[in-house]
Z-matrix of the N, CA and C atoms (Angstrom, degrees):
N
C 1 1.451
C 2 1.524 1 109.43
N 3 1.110 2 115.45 1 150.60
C 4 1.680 3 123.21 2 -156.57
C 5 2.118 4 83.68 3 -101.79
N 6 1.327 5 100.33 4 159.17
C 7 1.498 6 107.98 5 -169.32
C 8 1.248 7 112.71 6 -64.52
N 9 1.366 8 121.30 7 -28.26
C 10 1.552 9 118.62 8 -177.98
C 11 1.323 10 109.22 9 -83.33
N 12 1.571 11 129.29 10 -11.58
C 13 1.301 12 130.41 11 -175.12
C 14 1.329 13 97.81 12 -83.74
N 15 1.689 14 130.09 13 -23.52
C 16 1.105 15 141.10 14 -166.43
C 17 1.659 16 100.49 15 -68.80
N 18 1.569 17 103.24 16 -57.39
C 19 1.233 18 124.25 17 -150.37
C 20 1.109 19 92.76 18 -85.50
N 21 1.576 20 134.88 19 -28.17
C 22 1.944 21 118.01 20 161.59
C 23 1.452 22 121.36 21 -66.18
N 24 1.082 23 110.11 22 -8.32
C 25 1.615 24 132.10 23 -177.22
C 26 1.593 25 97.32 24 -73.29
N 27 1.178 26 100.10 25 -69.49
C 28 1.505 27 106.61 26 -152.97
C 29 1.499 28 98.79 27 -63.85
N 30 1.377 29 128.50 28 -41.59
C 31 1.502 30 137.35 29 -178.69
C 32 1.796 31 115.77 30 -56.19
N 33 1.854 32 102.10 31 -43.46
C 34 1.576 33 87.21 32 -175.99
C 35 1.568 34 89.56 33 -84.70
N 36 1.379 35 144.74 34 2.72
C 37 1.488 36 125.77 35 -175.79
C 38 1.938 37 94.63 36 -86.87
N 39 1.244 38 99.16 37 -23.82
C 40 1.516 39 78.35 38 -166.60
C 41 2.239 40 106.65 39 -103.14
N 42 1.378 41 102.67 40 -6.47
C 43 1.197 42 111.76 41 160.54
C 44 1.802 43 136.25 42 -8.88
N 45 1.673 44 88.79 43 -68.76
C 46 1.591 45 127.31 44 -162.57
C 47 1.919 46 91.29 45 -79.55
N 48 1.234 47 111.31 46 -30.25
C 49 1.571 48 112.33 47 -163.87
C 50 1.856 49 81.69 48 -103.96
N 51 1.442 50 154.68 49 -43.05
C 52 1.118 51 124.65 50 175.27
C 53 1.806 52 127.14 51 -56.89
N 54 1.450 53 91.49 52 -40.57
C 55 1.384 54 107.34 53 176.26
C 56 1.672 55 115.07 54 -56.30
N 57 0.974 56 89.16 55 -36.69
C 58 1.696 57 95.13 56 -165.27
C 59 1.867 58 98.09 57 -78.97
N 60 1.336 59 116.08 58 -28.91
C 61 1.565 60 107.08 59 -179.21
C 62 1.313 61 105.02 60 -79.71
N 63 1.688 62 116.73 61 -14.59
C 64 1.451 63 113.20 62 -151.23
C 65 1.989 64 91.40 63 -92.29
N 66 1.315 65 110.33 64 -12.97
C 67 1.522 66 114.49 65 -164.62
C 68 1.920 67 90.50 66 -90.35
N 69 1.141 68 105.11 67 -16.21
C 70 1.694 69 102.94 68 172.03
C 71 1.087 70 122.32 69 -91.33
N 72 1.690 71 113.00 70 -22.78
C 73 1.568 72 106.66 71 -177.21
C 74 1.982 73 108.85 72 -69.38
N 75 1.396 74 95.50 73 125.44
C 76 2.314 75 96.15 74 151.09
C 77 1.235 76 110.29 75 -23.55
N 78 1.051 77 89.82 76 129.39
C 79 2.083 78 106.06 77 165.80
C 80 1.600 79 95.99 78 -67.83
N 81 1.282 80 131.90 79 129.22
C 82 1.590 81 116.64 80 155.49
C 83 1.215 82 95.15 81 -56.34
N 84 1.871 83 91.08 82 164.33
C 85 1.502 84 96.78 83 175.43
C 86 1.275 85 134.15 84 -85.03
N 87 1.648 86 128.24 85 -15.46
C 88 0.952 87 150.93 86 159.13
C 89 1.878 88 124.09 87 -41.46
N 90 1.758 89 82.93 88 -32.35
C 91 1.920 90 98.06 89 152.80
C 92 1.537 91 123.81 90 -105.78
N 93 0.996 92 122.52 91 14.69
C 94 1.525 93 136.06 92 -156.64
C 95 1.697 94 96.21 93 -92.32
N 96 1.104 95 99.57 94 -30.10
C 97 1.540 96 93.65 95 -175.71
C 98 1.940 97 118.83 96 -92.30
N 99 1.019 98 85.86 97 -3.46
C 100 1.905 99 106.03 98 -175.50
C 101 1.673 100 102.54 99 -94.59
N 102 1.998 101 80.79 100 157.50
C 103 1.879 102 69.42 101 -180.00
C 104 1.491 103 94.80 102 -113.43
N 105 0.787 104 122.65 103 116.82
C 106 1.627 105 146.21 104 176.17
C 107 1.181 106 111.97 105 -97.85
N 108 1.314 107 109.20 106 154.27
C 109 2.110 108 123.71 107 -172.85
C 110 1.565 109 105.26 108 -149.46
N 111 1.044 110 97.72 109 143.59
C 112 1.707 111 112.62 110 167.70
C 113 1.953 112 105.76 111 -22.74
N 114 1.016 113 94.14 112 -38.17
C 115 1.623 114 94.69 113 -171.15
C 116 1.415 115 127.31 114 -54.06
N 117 1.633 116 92.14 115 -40.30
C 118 1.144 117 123.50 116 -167.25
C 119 1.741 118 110.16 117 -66.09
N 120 1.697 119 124.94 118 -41.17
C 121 0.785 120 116.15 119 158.11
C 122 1.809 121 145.26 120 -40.76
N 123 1.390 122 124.51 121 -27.17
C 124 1.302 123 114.69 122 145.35
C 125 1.513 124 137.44 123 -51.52
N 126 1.167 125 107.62 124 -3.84
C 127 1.357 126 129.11 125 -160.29
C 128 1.279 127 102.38 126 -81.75
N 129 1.309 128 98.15 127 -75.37
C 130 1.500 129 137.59 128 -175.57
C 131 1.799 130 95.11 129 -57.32
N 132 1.317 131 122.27 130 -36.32
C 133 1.641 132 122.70 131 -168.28
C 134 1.696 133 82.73 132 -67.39
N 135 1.366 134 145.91 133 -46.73
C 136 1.021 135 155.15 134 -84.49
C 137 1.699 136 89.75 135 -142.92
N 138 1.148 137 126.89 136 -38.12
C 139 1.287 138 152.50 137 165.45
C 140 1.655 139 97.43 138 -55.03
N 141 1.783 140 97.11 139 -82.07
C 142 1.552 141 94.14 140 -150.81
C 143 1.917 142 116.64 141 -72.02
N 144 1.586 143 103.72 142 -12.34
C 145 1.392 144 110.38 143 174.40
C 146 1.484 145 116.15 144 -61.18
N 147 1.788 146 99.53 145 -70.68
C 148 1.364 147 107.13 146 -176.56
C 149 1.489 148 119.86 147 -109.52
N 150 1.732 149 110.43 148 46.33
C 151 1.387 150 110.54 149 166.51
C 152 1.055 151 132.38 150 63.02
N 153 1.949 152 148.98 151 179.58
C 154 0.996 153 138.82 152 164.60
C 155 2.138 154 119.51 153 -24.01
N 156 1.055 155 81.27 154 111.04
C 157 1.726 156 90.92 155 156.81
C 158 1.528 157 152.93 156 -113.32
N 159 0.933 158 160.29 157 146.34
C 160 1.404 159 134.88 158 -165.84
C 161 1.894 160 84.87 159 -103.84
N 162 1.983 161 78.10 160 172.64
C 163 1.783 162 81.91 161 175.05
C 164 1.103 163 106.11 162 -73.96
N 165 1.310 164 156.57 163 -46.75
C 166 1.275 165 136.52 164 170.89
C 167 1.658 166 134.41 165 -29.00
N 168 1.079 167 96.76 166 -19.52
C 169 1.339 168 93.37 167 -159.09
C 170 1.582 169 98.69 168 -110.97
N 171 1.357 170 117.76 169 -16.86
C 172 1.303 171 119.78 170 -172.53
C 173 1.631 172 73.81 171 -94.84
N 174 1.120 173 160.16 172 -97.14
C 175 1.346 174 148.42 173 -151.25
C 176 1.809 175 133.51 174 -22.38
């Protein structure tokens, strides 16, 4: 298997076990008052990697 086949491997095996801790962690409260969805988390991945974004670019 070539390294990236490796490295999609290892990501959907460990997927099901991030998700599942991430559905246990507290909302801070600063989001507690918003209505937020599963969706919304790429967003936010998308936020804290590469910083300020416009809507365009997150779209």
């Amino acid at each position: 298997m070539s390294s990236v086949d490796d490295s999609i491997r290892t990501l959907l095996l460990l997927m099901p076990r991030m998700v599942g801790r991430a559905k246990r962690l507290k909302v801070p409260e600063e989001l507690a008052g918003l209505n937020l969805a599963p969706r919304h988390l790429s967003l936010f991945a998308y936020l804290l990697f590469d910083g300020p974004l416009g809507v365009n670019e997150l779209a």
